[in-house]
C-alpha positions as CSV (number, residue, x, y, z in Angstrom):
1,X,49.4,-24.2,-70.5
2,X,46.2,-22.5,-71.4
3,X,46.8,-19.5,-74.3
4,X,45.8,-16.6,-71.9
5,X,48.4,-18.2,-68.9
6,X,51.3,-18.6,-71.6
7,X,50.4,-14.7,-73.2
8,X,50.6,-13.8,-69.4
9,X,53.3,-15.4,-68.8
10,X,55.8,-14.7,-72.2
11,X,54.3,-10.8,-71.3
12,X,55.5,-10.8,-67.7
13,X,58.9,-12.3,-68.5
14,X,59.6,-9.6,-70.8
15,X,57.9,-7.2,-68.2
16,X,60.9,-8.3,-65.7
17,X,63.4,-8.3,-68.3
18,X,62.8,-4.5,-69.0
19,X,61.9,-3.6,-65.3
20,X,58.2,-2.3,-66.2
21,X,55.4,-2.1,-63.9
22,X,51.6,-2.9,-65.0
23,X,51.1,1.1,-65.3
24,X,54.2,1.3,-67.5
25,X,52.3,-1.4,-70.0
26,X,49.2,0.7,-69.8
27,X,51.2,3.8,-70.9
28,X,52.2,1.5,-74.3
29,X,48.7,0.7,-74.6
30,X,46.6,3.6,-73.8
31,X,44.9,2.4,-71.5
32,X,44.5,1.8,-67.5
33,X,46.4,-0.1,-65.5
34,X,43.0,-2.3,-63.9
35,X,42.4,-3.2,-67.6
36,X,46.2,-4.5,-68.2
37,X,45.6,-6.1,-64.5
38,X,42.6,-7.8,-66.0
39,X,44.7,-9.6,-68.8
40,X,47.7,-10.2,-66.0
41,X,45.1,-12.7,-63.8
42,X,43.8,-13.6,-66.8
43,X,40.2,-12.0,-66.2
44,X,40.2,-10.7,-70.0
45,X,42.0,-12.1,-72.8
46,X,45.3,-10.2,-74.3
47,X,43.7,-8.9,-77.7
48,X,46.5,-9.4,-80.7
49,X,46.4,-5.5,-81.1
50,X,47.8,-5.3,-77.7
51,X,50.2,-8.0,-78.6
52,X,51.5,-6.3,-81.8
53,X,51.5,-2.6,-79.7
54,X,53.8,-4.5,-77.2
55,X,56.0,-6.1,-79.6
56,X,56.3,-3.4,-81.7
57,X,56.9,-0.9,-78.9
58,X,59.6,-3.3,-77.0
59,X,61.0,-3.8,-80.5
60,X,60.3,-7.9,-80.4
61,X,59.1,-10.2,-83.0
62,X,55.2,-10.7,-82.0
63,X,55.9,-14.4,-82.0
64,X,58.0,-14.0,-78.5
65,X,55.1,-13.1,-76.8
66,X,53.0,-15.9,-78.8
67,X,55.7,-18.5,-78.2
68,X,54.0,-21.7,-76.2
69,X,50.7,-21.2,-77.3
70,X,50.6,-22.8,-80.9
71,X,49.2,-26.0,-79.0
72,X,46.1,-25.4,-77.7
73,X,44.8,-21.8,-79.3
74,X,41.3,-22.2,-78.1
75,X,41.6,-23.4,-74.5
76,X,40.1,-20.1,-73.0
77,X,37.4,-20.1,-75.4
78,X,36.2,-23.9,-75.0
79,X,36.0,-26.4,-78.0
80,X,35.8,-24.0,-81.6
81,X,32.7,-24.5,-82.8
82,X,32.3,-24.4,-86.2
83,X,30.8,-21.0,-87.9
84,X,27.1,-20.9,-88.2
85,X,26.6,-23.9,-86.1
């Protein structure tokens, strides 16, 4: 699974397990609910500051919402590219 569908999907499973809404994870993150909705359909990428927000604020290792996506980081981005290339 590409990194953004496995963020989304570790995200909504702890989402379900707490009962939270998308407006309830835009509380935790200071923001609006269309931009969580963005990272939900996978429009925008989760940034790791959201990550660590979530994980901190749900009291969860960061690496739960992480798990499943050590095997292909750079999916959403395309092939790295080397810096200053």
């Amino acid at each position: 699974m590409r990194y953004t569908g496995q963020v989304r999907a570790n995200v909504l499973a702890e989402m379900g397990r707490r009962e939270l809404k998308q407006g309830d994870v835009a509380q935790i993150l200071n923001t609006s609910q269309r931009s969580v909705s963005k990272r939900m359909t996978g429009d925008t990428d989760w940034r790791i500051g959201d990550l660590l927000r979530l994980a901190q604020a749900w009291d969860i290792p960061i690496a739960t919402l992480l798990e499943g996506t050590e095997d292909d980081p750079f999916a959403p981005n395309g092939d790295p590219k080397p810096v200053g290339a």
